[in-house]
N, C-alpha and C positions, 0 to 999 in steps of 0.2 A: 504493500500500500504506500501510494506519497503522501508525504506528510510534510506540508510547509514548515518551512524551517523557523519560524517564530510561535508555529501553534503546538499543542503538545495533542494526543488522541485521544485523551480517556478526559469526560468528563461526568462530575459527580451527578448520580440520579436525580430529574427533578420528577414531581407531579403534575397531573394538569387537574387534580381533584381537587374543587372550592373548598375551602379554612371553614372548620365549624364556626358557628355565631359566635364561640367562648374563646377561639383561641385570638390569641395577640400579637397574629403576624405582622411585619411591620408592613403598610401598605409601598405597591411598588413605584419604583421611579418610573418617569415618562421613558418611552423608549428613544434613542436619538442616532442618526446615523453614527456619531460616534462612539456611542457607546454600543450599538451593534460590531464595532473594529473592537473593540478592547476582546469584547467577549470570544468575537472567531478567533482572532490570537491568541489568547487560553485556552481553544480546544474548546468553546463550549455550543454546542448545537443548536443551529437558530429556527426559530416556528415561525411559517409563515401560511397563513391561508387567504384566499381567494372569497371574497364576499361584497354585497352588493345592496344590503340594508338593513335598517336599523335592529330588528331581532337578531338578524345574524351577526352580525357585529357586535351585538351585547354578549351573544354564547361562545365567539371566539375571545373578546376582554375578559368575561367571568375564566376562561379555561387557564387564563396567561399565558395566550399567544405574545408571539413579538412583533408580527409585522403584518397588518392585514391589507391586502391589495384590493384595492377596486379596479378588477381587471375589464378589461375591452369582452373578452368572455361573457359576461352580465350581458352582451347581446346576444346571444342565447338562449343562455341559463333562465334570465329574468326576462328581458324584452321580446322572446319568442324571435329574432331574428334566424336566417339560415345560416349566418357568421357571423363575424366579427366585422366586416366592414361597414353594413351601414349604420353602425350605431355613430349621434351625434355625440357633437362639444356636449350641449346642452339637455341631453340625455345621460352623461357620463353625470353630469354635476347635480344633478340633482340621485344618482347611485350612490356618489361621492358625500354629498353632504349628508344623508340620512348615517350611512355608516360612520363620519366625524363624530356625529350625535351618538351614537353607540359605543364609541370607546373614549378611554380617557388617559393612557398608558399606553396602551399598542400603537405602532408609527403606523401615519396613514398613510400607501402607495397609492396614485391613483394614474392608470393607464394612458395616456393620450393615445386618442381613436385616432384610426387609419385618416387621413388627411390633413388632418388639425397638426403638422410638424415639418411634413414633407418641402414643402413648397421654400421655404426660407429659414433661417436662423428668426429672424423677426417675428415669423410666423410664430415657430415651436415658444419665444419667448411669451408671444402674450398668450396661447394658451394656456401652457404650465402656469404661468402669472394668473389666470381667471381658477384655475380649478386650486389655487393655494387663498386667496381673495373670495373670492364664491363658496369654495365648499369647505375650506378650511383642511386642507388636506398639506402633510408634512415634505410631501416627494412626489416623482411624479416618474413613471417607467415609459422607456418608448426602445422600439425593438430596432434591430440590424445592429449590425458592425459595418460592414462594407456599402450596406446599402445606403446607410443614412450616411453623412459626413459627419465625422468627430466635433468638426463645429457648434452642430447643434447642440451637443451636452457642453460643448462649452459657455457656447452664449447662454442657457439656461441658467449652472452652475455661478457663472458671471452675476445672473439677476439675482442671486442668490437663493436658488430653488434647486436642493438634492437631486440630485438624477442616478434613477436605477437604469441600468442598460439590461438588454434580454436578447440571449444569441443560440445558435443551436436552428430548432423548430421556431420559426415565427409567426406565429398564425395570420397574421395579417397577409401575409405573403406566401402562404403555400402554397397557392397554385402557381405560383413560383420556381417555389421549390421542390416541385413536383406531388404535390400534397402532405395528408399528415401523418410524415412517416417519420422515424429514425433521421437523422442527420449526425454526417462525419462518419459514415461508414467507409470510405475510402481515401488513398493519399490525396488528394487533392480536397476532399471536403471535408477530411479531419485538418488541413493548413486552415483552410480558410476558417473553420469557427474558431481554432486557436485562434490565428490573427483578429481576427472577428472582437474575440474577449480582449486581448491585449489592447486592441485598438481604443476599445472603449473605456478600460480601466485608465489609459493614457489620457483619453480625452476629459477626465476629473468625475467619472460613477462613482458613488461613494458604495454601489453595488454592482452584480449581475446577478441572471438568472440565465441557467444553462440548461436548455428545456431539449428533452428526447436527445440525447447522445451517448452515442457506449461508454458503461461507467468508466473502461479503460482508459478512453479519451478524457473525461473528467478526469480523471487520476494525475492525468497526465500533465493537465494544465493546470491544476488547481496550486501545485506550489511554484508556478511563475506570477500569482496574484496576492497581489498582496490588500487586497480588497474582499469582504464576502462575495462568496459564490454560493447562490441559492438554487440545489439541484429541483427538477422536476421530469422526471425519467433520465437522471444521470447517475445513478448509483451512490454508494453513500459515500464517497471518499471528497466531500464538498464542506462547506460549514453548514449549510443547512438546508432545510425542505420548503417545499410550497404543494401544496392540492387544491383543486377548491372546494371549498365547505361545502357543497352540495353534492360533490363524488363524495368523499370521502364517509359524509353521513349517510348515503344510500338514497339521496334528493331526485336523482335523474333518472331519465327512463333511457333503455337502448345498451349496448355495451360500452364501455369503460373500455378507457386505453390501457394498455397493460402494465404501465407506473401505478395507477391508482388502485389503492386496500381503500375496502368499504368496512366503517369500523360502528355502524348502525345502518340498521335501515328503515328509515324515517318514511321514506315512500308507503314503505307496504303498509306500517302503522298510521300515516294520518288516510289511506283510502278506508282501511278498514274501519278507523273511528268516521267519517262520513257517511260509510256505506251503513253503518250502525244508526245515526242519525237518523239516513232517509227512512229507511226501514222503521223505527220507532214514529215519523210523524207520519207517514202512510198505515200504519197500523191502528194509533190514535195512540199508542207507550207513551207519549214524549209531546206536550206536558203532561205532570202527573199532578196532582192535587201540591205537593211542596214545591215546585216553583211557579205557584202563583201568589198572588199579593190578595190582603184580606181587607176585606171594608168594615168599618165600625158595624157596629150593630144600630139602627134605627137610621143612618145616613140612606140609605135606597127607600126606603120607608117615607121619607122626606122629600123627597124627589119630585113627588107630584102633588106634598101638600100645600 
């Protein structure tokens, strides 16, 4: 296994099970891109999930995630799109601001949608500038290495807005990349997402995300970085993970890509509490004499005197 030369591998167990009412944990700090570095370089493993509103956002702050992203994904997940691409600005930010509302400790990533960066350095500025101003959001992730120029994380970072970079699979551009496959499976496209990360870590990300590549290839690259590296189908030799909340609780219908462990499933449980429902008010179950509300006695009686 590679192991960056500043981080060490073994870090101590945590929990992600809420503190009883009695105990007297000390409540946690804000999370911050810098203190996301301290921790990868002590070897300790960073959480991050993918969510797009305010419940969700409260059960990934209750669990003590680290980093919750409001990903371009939510047009799917949430917005019922075919992709990712037509989701807007103005679609993202208001994803954006209810999950703000939902956490108070977890750093908030928030995706910049497919057009909203491309066009100019100007561009990418006042977006990421609206969705830190509008939604209150801490960071802001936009994909490529080669595709986008390093400028753009520059001029960002410039306006002083964190930039997460994301190389590997980029969904915005798979049909690109010949869809949503594995990437860096050969010499030429295991260079290019290396160069790809480098590029971007140079350009001032105070992250990545290295989505769908052989963990090998992650292995490979992760101690030429001296920045977190957030795997998501890259094996585990990174600083840390990302899924989003809705794989991972069992939320989506269809197959799963083969990164994603379902560790509930929430699907099957809320049709069935539904199909429970309907079945009780077609039946006449549901209500039953205790959830209704009682009138004085002699008020109906007075009604028509």
């Amino acid at each position: 296994m590679s192991v960056h030369p500043a981080r060490t591998s073994v870090h101590p167990a945590r929990t992600s099970a809420l503190p009883a009412a009695s105990d007297a944990a000390p409540a946690r700090k804000r999370v911050t891109p810098p203190s996301l570095a301290v921790r990868a370089a002590a070897g300790e493993k960073l959480v991050m999930v993918t969510a797009y509103d305010y419940p969700a956002a409260r059960a990934a702050e209750r669990a003590g995630v680290d980093i919750v992203l409001v990903g371009d994904s939510g047009a799917q997940v949430q917005l019922g799109y075919d992709s990712t691409v037509p989701v807007t600005v103005d679609e993202m930010l208001v994803l954006a601001a209810a999950v703000r509302r939902g956490t108070t400790t977890a750093l908030v990533v928030v995706d910049l949608p497919f057009g909203s960066y491309e066009v100019s350095d100007e561009q990418a500025v006042a977006t990421a500038v609206r969705f830190v101003k509008e939604a209150g959001a801490d960071a802001v992730k936009l994909e490529g290495g080669g595709r986008v120029p390093a400028s753009r994380i520059r001029a960002i970072t410039s306006a002083g807005v964190p930039v997460m970079g994301h190389v590997g699979l980029t969904p915005q551009t798979a049909v690109a990349l010949g869809g949503f496959s594995a990437q860096g499976r050969t010499v030429e496209a295991a260079r290019r997402v290396r160069d790809d990360a480098l590029a971007v870590q140079e350009a001032g990300a105070f992250s990545l995300v290295l989505e769908a590549i052989p963990s090998d290839l992650a292995a490979a690259i992760h101690p030429m970085l001296h920045v977190p590296a957030i795997g998501i189908g890259a094996g585990p030799d990174v600083d840390g993970q990302v899924l989003v909340l809705h794989d991972l609780l069992g939320l989506t219908e269809g197959r799963a890509a083969k990164f994603v462990k379902r560790y509930a499933s929430v699907l099957d449980g809320m049709t069935a509490g539904i199909a429970a429902y309907a079945d009780e008010v077609r039946t006449g179950a549901y209500p039953g004499p205790e959830h209704g509300y009682a009138m004085p006695d002699g008020v109906l009686d007075a009604l028509d005197a």
